[in-house]
C-alpha positions as CSV (number, residue, x, y, z in Angstrom):
1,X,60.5,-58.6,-42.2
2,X,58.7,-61.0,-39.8
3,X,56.7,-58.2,-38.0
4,X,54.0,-58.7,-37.6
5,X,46.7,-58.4,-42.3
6,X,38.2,-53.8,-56.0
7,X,34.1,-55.1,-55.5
8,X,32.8,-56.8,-58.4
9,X,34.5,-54.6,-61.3
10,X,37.6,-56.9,-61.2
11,X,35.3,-59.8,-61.7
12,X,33.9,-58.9,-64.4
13,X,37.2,-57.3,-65.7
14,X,38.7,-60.5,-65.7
15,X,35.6,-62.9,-66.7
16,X,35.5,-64.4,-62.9
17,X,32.5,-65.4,-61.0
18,X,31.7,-63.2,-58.8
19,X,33.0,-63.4,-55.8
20,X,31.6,-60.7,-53.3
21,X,31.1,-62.6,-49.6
22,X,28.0,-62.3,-47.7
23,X,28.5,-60.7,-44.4
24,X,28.1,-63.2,-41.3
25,X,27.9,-62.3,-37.8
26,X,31.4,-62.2,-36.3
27,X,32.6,-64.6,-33.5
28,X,34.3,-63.8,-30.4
29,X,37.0,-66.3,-29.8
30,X,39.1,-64.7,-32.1
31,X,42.6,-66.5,-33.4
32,X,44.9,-65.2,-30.5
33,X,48.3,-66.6,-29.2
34,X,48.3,-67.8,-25.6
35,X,50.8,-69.2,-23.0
36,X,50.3,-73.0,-22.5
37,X,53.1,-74.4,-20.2
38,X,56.7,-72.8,-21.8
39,X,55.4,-72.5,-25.1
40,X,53.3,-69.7,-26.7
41,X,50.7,-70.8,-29.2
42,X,48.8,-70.2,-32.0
43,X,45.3,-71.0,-31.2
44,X,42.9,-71.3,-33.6
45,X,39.2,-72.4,-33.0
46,X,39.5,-73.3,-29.7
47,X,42.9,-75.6,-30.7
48,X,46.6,-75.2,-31.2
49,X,47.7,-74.5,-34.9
50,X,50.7,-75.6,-36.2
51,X,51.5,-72.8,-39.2
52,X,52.9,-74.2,-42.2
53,X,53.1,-71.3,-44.5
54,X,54.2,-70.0,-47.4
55,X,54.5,-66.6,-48.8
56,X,53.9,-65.9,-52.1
57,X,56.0,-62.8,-54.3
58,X,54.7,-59.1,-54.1
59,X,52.1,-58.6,-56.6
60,X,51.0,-62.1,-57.3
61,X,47.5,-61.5,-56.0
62,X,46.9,-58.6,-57.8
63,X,45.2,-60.8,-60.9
64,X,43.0,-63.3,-59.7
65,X,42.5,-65.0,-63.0
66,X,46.2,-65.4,-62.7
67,X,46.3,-65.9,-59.0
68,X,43.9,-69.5,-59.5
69,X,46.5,-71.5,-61.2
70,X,48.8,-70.9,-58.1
71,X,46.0,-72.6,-55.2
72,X,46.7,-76.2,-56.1
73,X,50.2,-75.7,-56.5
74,X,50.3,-74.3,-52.8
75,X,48.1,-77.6,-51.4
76,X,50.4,-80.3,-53.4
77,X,53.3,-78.4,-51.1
78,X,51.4,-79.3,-48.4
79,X,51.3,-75.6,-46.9
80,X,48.1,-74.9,-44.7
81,X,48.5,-70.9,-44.4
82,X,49.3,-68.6,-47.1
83,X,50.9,-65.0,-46.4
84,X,49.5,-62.6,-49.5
85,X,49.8,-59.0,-49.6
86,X,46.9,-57.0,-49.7
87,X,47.6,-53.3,-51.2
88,X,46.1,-50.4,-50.5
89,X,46.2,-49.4,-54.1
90,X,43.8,-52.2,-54.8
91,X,40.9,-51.7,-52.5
92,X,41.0,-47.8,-53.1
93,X,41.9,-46.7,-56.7
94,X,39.8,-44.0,-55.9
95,X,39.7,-41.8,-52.8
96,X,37.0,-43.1,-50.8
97,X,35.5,-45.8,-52.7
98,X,36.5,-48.7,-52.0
99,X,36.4,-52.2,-53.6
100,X,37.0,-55.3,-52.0
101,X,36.8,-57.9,-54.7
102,X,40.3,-59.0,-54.8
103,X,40.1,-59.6,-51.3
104,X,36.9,-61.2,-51.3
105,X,38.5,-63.8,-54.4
106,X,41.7,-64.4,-52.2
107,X,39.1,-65.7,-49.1
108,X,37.5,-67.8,-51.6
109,X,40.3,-69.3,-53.1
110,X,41.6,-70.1,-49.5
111,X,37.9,-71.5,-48.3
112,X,38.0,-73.4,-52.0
113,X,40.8,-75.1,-51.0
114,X,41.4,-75.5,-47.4
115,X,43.7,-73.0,-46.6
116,X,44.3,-70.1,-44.1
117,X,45.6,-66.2,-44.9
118,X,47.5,-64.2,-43.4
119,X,47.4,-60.6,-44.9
120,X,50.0,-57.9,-45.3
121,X,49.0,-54.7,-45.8
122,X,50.7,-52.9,-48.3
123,X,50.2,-49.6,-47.2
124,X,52.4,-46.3,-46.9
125,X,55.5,-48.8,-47.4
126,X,56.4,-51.9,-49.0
127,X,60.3,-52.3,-48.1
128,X,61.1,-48.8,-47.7
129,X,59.0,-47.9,-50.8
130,X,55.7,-46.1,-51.4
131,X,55.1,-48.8,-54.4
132,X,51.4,-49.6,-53.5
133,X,49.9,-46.6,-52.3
134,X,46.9,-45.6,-54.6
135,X,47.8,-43.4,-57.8
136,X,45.7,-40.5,-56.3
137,X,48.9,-40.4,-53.5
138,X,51.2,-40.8,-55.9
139,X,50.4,-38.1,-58.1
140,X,50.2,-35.4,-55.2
141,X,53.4,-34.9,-53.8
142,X,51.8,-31.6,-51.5
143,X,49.5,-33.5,-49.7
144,X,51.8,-36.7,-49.3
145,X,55.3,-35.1,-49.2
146,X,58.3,-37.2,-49.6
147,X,61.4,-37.4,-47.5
148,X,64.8,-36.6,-48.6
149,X,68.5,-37.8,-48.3
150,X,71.0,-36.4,-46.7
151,X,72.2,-34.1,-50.0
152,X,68.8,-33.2,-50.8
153,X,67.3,-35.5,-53.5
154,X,63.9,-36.3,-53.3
155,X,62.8,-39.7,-52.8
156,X,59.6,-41.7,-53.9
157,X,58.9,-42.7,-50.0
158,X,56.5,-41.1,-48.3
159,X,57.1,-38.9,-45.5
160,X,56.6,-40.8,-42.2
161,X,55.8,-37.4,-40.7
162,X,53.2,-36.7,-43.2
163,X,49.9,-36.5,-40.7
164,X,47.7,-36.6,-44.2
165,X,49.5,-39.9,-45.1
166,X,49.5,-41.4,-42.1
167,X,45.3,-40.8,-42.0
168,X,44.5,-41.8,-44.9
169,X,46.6,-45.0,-44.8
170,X,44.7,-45.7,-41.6
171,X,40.6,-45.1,-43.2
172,X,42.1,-47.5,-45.4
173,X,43.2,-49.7,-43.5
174,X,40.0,-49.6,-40.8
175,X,37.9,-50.1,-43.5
176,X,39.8,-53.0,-44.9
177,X,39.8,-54.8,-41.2
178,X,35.9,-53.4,-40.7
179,X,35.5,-55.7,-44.1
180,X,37.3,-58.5,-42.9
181,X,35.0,-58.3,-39.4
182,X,32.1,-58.7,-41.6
183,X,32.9,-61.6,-44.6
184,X,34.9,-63.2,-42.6
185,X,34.5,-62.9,-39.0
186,X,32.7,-65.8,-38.6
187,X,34.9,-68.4,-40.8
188,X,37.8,-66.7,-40.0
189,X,40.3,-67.6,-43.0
190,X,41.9,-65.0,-42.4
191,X,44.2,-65.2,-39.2
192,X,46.4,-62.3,-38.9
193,X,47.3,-59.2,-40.8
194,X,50.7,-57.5,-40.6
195,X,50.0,-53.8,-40.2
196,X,52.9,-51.6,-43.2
197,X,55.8,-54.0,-44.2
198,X,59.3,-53.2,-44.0
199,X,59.3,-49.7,-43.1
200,X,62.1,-47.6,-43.0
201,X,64.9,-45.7,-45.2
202,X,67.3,-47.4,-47.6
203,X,70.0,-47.0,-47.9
204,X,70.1,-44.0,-45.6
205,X,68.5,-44.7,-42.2
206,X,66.7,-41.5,-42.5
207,X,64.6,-38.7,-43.8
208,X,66.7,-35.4,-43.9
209,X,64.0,-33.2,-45.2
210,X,63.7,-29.7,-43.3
211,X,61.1,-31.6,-40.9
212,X,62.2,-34.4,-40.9
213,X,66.0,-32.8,-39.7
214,X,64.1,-30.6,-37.1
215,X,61.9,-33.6,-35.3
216,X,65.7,-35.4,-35.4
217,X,67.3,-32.3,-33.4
218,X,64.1,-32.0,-31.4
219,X,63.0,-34.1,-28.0
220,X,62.9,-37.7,-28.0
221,X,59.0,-38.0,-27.3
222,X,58.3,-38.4,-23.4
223,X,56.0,-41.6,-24.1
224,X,58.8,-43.3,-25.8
225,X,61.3,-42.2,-22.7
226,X,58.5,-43.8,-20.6
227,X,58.5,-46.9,-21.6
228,X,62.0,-47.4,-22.3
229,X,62.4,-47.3,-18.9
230,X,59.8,-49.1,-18.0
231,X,60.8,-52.0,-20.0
232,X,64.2,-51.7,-19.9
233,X,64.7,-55.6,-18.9
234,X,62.6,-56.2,-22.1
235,X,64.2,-54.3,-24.7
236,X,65.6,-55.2,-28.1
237,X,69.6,-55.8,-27.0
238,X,70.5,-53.3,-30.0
239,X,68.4,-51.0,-28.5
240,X,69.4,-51.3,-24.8
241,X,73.0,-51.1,-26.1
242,X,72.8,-47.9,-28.0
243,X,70.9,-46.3,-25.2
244,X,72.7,-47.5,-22.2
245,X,76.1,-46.7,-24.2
246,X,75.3,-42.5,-24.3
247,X,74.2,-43.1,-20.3
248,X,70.9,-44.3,-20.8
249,X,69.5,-40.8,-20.3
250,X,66.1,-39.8,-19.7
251,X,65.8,-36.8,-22.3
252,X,67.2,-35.3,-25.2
253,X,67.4,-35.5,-29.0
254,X,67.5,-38.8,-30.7
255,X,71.1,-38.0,-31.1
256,X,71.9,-37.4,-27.2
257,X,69.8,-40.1,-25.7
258,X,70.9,-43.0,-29.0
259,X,74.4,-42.0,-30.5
260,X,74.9,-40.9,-33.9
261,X,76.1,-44.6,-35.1
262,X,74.4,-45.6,-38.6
């Protein structure tokens, strides 16, 4: 999807250098995108930047002995920005210590060789999947309930109603981002990070466990009512459609106010 980023012990797991970054004091003009004429752009210290990216496969990153060979081979294709994952699995293999060498060595392979990151954080999801969650969460199916299909099976995702998921995917991911704001804040390397990837059910476009079935029948929240019609002009076209075609109500389930299509 285009939506839209382990300390020392992996360095000296692996034989590397080690590659903890010292913290620097953060600056302000942060990479941002802004309207210049009828174009929106990329600006990056102070100047438009042209991304020429490449994204490399899923787990690629997760050795960094392995991970070095690839660098050159992304400057000889003269890409300037490199979209890595980062998982959550990585920086806590245990709940509530966290290690950031992997991310540190993927900062200071970019630096090393003149290149920009954009992270994706492999959190909760990884195209539909709970792949990269930490094996703390995926040993405890109470506290991080799955969802269900429509006949009952159980799934490896992760319940997106799960309120004990959903927080600690987010301390992970705050303290991921706090990290960033202090090795890199200053540099900045690292331009953007995607927040989940590719969530959602396949090949059913739902959870159908008990809670899951109840929220379904339930309300449509009133914030997302809100802003639907407050943006109607805006919306995805899908969206609109679907909406507009059950009479663009103003309440209801998901099923009154969207259809029951797919």
């Amino acid at each position: 999807m285009r939506h839209i980023c382990a300390l020392l012990l992996l360095a000296s797991l692996w034989g590397l250098p080690q590659v903890g970054i010292a913290a620097t004091a953060p600056r302000t003009d942060l990479p941002h995108f802004e309207q210049r004429g009828a174009a929106t752009q990329l600006i990056v210290d102070g100047k438009p930047f042209l991304v020429l990216g490449g994204e490399v496969k899923n787990s690629s990153t997760s050795n960094l002995v392995h991970f070095s060979r690839k660098w050159p081979l992304l400057v000889r294709d003269n890409l300037n920005t490199i979209l890595v994952p980062v998982a959550w699995e990585t920086i806590e293999p245990v709940e509530g210590q966290f290690d950031f060498s992997n991310v540190d060595g993927l900062i200071k392979g970019a630096r090393d060789h003149d290149l920009r990151l954009v992270f994706l954080w492999f959190g909760t999801w990884k195209n539909t999947f709970s792949s990269y969650v930490p094996s703390w969460v995926k040993r405890d199916t109470k506290r991080f309930p799955r969802m269900q299909t429509a006949d009952g099976r159980g799934t490896e995702r992760i319940s997106a109603l799960s309120t004990t998921a959903r927080d600690a995917d987010a301390r992970a991911f705050a303290q991921l981002m706090r990290h960033l704001k202090a090795v890199d804040g200053a540099r900045q390397t690292v331009l953007m990070v995607q927040v989940e990837n590719e969530v959602g059910v396949i090949p059913e476009s739902r959870d159908h466990a008990p809670n899951a079935e109840a929220a379904f029948a339930g309300p449509v929240p009133v914030e997302l009512m809100t802003y639907l019609t407050a943006h109607r002009a805006t919306l995805n076209p899908e969206l609109r459609a679907a909406w507009e075609a059950n009479g663009g109500r103003a309440s209801g389930s998901w099923t009154e106010v969207f259809g029951d299509e797919g």
